[in-house]
C-alpha positions as CSV (number, residue, x, y, z in Angstrom):
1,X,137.8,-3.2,38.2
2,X,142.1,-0.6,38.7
3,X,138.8,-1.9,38.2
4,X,139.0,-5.5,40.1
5,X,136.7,-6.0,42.5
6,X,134.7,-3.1,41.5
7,X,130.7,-2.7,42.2
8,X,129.3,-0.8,39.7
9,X,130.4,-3.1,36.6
10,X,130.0,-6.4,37.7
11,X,128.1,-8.5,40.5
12,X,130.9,-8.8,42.7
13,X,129.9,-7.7,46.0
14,X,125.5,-7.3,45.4
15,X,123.6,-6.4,48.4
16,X,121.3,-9.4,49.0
17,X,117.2,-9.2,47.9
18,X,116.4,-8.9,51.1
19,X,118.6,-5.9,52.0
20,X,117.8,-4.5,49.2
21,X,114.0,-4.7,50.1
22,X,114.4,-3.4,53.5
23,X,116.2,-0.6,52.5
24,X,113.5,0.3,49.6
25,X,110.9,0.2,52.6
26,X,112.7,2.2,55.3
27,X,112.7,4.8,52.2
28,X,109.7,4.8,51.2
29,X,108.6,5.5,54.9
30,X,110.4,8.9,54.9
31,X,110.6,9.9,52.0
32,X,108.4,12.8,52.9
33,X,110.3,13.9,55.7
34,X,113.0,13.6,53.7
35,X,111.8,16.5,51.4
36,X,113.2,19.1,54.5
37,X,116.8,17.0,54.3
38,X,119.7,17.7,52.0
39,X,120.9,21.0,52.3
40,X,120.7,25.0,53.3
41,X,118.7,25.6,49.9
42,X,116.5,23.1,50.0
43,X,112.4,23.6,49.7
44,X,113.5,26.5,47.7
45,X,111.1,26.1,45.1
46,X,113.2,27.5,42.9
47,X,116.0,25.9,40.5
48,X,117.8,28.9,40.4
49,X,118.5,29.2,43.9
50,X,120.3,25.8,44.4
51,X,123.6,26.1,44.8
52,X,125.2,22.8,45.6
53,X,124.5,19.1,44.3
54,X,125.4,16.1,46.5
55,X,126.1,12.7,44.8
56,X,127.1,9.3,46.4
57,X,128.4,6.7,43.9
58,X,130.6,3.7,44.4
59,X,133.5,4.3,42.3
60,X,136.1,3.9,44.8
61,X,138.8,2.7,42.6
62,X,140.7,4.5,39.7
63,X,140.5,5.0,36.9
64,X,136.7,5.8,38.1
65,X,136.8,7.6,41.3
66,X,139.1,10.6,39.4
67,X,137.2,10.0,36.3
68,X,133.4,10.1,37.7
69,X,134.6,13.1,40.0
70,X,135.7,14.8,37.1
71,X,132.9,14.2,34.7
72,X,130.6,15.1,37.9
73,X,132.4,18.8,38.4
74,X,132.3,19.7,34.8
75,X,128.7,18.6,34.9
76,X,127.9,20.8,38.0
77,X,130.0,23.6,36.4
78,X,127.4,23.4,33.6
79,X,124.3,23.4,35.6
80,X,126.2,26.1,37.7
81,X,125.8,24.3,41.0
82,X,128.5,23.1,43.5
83,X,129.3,19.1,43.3
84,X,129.4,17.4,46.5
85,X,130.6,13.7,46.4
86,X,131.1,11.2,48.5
87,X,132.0,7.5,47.3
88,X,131.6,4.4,49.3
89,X,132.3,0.9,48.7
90,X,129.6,-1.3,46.5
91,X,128.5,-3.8,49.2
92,X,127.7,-0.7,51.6
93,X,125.5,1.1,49.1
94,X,121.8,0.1,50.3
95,X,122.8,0.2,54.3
96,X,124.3,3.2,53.9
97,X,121.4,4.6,51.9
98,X,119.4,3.1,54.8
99,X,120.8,4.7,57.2
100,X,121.0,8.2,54.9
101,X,116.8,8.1,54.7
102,X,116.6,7.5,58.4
103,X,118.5,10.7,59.2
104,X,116.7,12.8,56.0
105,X,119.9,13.2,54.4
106,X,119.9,11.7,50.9
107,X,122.1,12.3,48.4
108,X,120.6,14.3,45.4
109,X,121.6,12.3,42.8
110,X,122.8,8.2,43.6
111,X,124.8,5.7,41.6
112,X,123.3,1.6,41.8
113,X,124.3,-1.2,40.5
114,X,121.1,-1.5,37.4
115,X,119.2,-4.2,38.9
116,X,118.4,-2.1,42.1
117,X,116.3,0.3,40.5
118,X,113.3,-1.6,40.1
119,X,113.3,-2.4,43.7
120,X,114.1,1.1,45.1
121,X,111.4,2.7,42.3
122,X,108.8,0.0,43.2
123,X,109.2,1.2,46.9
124,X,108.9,5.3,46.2
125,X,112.0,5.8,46.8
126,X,113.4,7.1,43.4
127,X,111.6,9.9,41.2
128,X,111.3,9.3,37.8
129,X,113.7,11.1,35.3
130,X,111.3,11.3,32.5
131,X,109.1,13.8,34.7
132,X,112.0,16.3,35.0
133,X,113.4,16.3,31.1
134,X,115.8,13.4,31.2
135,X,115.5,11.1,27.9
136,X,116.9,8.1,27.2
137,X,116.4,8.0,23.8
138,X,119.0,6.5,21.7
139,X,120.2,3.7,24.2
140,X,119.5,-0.2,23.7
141,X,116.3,-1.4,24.4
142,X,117.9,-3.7,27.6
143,X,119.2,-0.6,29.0
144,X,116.3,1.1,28.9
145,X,114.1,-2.0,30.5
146,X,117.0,-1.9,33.0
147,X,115.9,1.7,34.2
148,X,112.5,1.6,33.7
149,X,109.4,0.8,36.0
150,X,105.9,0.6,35.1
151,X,106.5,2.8,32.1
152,X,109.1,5.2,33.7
153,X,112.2,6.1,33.4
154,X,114.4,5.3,36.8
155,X,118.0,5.2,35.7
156,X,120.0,6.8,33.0
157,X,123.2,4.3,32.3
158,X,125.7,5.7,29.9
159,X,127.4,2.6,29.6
160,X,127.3,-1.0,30.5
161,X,128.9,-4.1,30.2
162,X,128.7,-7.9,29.3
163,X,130.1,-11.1,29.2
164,X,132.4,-12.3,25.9
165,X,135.1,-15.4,25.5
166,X,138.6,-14.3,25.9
167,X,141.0,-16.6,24.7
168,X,144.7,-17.2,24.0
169,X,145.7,-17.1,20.2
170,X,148.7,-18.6,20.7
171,X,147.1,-21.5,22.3
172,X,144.9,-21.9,19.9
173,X,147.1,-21.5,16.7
174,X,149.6,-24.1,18.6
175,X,146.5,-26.9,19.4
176,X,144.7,-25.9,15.4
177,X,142.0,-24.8,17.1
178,X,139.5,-22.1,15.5
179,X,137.7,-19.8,18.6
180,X,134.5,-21.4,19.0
181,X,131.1,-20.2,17.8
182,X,129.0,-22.9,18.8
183,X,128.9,-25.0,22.1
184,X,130.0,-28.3,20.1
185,X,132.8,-26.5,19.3
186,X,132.9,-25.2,22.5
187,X,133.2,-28.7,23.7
188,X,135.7,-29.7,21.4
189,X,138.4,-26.5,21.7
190,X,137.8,-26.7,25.3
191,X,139.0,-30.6,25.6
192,X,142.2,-30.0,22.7
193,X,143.1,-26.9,25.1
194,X,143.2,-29.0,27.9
195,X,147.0,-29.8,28.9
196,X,149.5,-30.4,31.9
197,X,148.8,-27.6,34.2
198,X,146.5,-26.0,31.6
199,X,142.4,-26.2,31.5
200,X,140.8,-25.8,28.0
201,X,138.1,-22.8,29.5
202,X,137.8,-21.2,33.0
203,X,134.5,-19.7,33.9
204,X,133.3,-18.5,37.4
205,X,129.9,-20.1,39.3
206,X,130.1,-19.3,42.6
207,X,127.2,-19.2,45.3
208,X,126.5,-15.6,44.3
209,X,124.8,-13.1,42.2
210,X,128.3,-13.4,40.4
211,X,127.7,-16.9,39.6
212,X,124.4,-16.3,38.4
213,X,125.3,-13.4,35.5
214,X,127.8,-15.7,34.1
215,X,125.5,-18.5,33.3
216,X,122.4,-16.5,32.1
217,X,123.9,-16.1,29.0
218,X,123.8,-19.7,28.2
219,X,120.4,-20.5,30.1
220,X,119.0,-17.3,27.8
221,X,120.8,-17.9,24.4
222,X,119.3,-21.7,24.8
223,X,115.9,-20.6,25.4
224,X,115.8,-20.4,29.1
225,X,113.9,-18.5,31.5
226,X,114.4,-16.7,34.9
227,X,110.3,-17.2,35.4
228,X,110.5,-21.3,35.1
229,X,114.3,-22.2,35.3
230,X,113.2,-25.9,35.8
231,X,112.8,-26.2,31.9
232,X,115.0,-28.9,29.3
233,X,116.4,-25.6,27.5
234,X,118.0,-24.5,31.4
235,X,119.0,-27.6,32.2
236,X,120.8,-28.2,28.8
237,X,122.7,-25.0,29.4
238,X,123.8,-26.3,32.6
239,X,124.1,-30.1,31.4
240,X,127.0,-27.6,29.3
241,X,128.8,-26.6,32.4
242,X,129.0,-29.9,34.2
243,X,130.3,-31.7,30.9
244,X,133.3,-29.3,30.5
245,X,133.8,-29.7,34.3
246,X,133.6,-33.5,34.5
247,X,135.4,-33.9,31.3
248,X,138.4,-32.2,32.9
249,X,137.9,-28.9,30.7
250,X,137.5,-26.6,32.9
251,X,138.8,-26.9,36.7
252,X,136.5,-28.0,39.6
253,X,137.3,-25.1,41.4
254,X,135.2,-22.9,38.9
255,X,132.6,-22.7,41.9
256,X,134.7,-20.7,43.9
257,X,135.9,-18.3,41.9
258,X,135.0,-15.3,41.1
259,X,135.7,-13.5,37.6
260,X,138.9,-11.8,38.8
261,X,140.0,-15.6,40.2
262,X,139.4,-16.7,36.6
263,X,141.2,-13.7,35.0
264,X,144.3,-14.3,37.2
265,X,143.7,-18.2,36.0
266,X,143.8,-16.6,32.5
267,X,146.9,-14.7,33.1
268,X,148.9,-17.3,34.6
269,X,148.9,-19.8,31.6
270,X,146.1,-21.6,33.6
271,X,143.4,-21.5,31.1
272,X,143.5,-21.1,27.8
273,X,140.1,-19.5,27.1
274,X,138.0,-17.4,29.5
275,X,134.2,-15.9,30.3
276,X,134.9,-12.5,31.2
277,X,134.0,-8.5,30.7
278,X,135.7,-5.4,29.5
279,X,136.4,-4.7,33.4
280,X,139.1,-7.2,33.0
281,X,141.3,-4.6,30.3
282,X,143.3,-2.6,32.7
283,X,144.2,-5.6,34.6
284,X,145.4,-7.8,31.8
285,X,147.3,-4.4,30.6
286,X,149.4,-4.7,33.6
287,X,150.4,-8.1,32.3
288,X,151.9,-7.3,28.8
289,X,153.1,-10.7,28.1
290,X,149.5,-12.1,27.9
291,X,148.4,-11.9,24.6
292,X,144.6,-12.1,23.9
293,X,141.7,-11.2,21.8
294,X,138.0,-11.8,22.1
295,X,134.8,-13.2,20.4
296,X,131.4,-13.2,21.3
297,X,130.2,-16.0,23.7
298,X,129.3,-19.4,21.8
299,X,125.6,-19.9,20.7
300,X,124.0,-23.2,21.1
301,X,124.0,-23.6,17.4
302,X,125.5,-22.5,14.2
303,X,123.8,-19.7,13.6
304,X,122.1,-18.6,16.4
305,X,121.9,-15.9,18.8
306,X,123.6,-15.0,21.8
307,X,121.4,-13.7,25.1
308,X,123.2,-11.7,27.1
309,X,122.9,-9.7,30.6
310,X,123.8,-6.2,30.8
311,X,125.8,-4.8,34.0
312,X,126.9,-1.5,34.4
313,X,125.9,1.4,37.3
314,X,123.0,4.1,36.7
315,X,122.1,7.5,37.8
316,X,119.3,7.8,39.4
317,X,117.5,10.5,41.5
318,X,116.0,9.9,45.2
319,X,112.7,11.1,45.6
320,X,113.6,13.7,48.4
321,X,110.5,15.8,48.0
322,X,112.5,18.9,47.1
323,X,111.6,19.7,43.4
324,X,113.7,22.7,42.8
325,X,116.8,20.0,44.4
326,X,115.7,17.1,41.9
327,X,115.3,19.1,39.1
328,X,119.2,20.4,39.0
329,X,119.7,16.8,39.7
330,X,118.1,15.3,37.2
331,X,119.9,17.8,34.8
332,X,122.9,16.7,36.3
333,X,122.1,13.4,35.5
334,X,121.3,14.6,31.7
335,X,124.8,16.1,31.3
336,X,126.5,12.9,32.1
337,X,124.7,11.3,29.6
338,X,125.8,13.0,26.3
339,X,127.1,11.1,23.5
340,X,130.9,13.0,24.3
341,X,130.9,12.0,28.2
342,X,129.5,8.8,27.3
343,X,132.1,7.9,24.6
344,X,135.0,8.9,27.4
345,X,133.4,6.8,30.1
346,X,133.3,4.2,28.0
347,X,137.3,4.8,27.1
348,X,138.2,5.7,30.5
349,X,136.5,3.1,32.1
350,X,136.6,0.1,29.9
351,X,133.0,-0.4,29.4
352,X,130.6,-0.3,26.4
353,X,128.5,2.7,25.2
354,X,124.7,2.1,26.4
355,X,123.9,3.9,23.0
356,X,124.8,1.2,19.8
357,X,125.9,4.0,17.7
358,X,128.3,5.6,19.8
359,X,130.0,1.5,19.7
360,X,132.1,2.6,16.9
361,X,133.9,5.6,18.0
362,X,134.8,2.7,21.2
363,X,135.8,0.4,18.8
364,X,138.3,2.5,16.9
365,X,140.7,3.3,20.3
366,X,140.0,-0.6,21.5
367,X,139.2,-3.2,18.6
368,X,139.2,-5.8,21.2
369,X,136.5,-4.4,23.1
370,X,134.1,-5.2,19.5
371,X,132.6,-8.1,20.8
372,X,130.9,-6.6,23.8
373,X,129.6,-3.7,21.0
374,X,128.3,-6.2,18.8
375,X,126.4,-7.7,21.6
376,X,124.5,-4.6,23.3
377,X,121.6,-4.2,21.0
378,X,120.7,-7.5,22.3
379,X,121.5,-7.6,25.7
380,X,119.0,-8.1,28.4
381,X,117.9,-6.7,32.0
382,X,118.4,-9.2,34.1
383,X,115.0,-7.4,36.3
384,X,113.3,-6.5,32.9
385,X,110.9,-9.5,33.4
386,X,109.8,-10.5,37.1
387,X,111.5,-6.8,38.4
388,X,111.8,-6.9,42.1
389,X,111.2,-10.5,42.5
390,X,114.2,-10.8,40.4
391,X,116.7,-11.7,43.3
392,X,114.8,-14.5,44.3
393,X,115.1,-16.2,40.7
394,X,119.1,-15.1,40.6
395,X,119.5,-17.2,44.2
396,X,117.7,-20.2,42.8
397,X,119.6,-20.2,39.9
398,X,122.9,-19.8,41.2
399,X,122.2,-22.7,44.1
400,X,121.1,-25.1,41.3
401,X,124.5,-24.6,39.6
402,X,126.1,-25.0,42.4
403,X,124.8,-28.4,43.1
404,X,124.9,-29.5,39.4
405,X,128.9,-28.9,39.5
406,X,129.9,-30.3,42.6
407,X,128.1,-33.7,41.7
408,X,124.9,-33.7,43.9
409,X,121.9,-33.9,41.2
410,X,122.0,-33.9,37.9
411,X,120.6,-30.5,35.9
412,X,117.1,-31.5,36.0
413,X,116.6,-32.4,39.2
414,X,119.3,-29.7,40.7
415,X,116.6,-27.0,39.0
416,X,113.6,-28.4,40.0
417,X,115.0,-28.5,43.9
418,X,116.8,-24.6,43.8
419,X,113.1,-23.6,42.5
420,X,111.0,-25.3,44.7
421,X,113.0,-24.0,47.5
């Protein structure tokens, strides 16, 4: 996401649970025979004689395919190794991964999407950092649940990325409306915003993983829970969604778009508040007549707390068997994570330092981008609590939205069916 449509920073295109769990378990199966795969130095037994690195990410778009492939050279320049990369769209990741451990040719060092990890770790197929000197120490404690399985380390994320309410202040000034900070006045701005062509809020809900990440931060911020989502605090959350839909707030098509369908809602005067990320910067940049700014999301209550997911891609290392190989790896994957790479990724690639302190330094290039700082010591891995059984959750939840919006149950009953399912 320029960076629209991108993998790494936003559900977009998300291989499905299942895939994903076929592909942990064709990797786990050969995983030792992948040990011989990977390159003329490999089963070295010796660091110092590995020359060359390969990497596979999926930053296929600029400003991250020449930024990554930068970062990733002066990184191998470092170690003194060799860089070889190859990037391939997001939704081809876990096939082509797949098809990489059937032929014993996986890549050193792999970019994911952060909720993969847990499935690909719990299946063998990733070999922890923490064993080979990578640290995460320093980053938020959603980040680091993000990465982490049964008490290791998976994944080191340098940055991620949230949700936040972008808005018009023009709009807003013009209709004596105050951005909103609770979901009353949510309500209320939404309705005043609401004129001629123009929808008070636009949000996306979709039948996908997309749809999903943007209402987990109202179902968490309320109380809800991915392990029972048939609960009076979820279905409040969504009771939300359906009365800014049916009230004429926000458009009925909000369940088939997806967030760059809502940003280019945003941009053409359509709506005059948003739920979107950071990943939406450079776009809007290329639009200099919109004028916005941004706040966190709105919290159920005066007062109260906002829950919400962190996205973002991680480096992780396949478990190839070769330890010399995954050692320079995994100090590959150390490099990229220092606090000056980390600050420039963030920069370069719109997104939000993994590490709260390094927010700041974000902050003073991009004041807009303070409301997704403010938010990343509390953000929350979306597999920190049920792990790999965390796709199942994300499909029951985004089907129960669904049929909440389009009229047929109401919020209760539309969460008891999508779980019983």
């Amino acid at each position: 996401m320029a960076r629209r449509g991108a993998h790494a920073h936003h559900p977009t295109t998300r291989a499905t649970g299942r895939s994903v769990a076929a592909a942990a378990a064709a990797l786990l199966g050969v995983v030792g025979l992948a040990a011989c795969g990977g390159g003329d130095d490999a089963g070295s037994g010796d660091p110092a004689d590995v020359t060359s690195i390969t990497v596979q990410d999926t930053f296929v778009t600029d400003p991250g395919a020449t930024f990554y492939g930068e970062q990733l050279d002066a990184c191998g320049e470092e170690v003194g190794v060799d860089i070889e990369r190859q990037s391939i769209p997001g939704g081809d990741i876990i096939s082509r991964v797949l098809q990489q451990a059937s032929s014993q040719t996986l890549p050193d060092v792999l970019s994911i999407d952060n909720p993969d990890v847990q499935q690909l770790a719990d299946a063998g197929a990733l070999a922890p950092l923490d064993q080979y000197g990578v640290s995460a120490e320093g980053y938020s404690q959603g980040v680091v649940d993000a990465n982490t399985y049964e008490g290791e380390l998976y994944g080191l994320q340098p940055t991620t990325n949230t949700l936040a309410l972008f808005y018009d202040p023009a709009a807003l000034e013009e209709a004596g409306v105050e951005p909103p900070t609770t979901w009353d006045e949510l309500r209320s701005a939404a309705e005043t915003l609401t004129e001629g062509d123009r929808y008070g809020i636009a949000f996306s809900a979709p039948p996908s993983y997309e749809g999903t990440w943007q209402f987990l931060p109202f179902m968490w911020s309320n109380g809800g829970n991915e392990s029972d989502i048939a609960t009076p605090e979820t279905a409040e959350a969504l009771q939300l969604w359906v009365d800014l839909v049916e009230s004429g707030s926000a458009s009925p098509s909000v369940v088939t778009w997806g967030q760059e369908d809502v940003n280019d809602q945003f941009i053409a005067g359509n709506a005059a508040m948003m739920v979107n990320g950071p990943w939406q910067f450079p776009v809007l940049a290329q639009n200099p007549d919109v004028e916005y700014e941004v706040t966190t999301l709105p919290a159920p209550e005066a007062g109260g707390t906002v829950t919400a997911p962190l996205g973002g891609a991680t480096w992780t290392l396949p478990a190839t068997g070769d330890e010399a190989r995954q050692q320079v790896a995994a100090d590959i994957i150390a490099c990229m994570g220092t606090d000056e790479n980390i600050v420039e990724d963030a920069l370069t690639n719109s997104t939000v330092p993994s590490k709260p302190e390094l927010g700041e330094q974000v902050v003073a290039e991009d004041p807009r981008i303070q409301a997704f700082v403010d938010q990343v010591p509390d953000l929350r891995s979306r597999t920190g609590e049920l792990g790999a059984e965390w796709t199942d959750a994300a499909t029951s939840i985004y089907e129960a939205v669904q049929t909440a919006l389009t009229g047929g149950a109401t919020p209760e009953q539309a969460l008891e069916q999508a779980q019983g399912r």
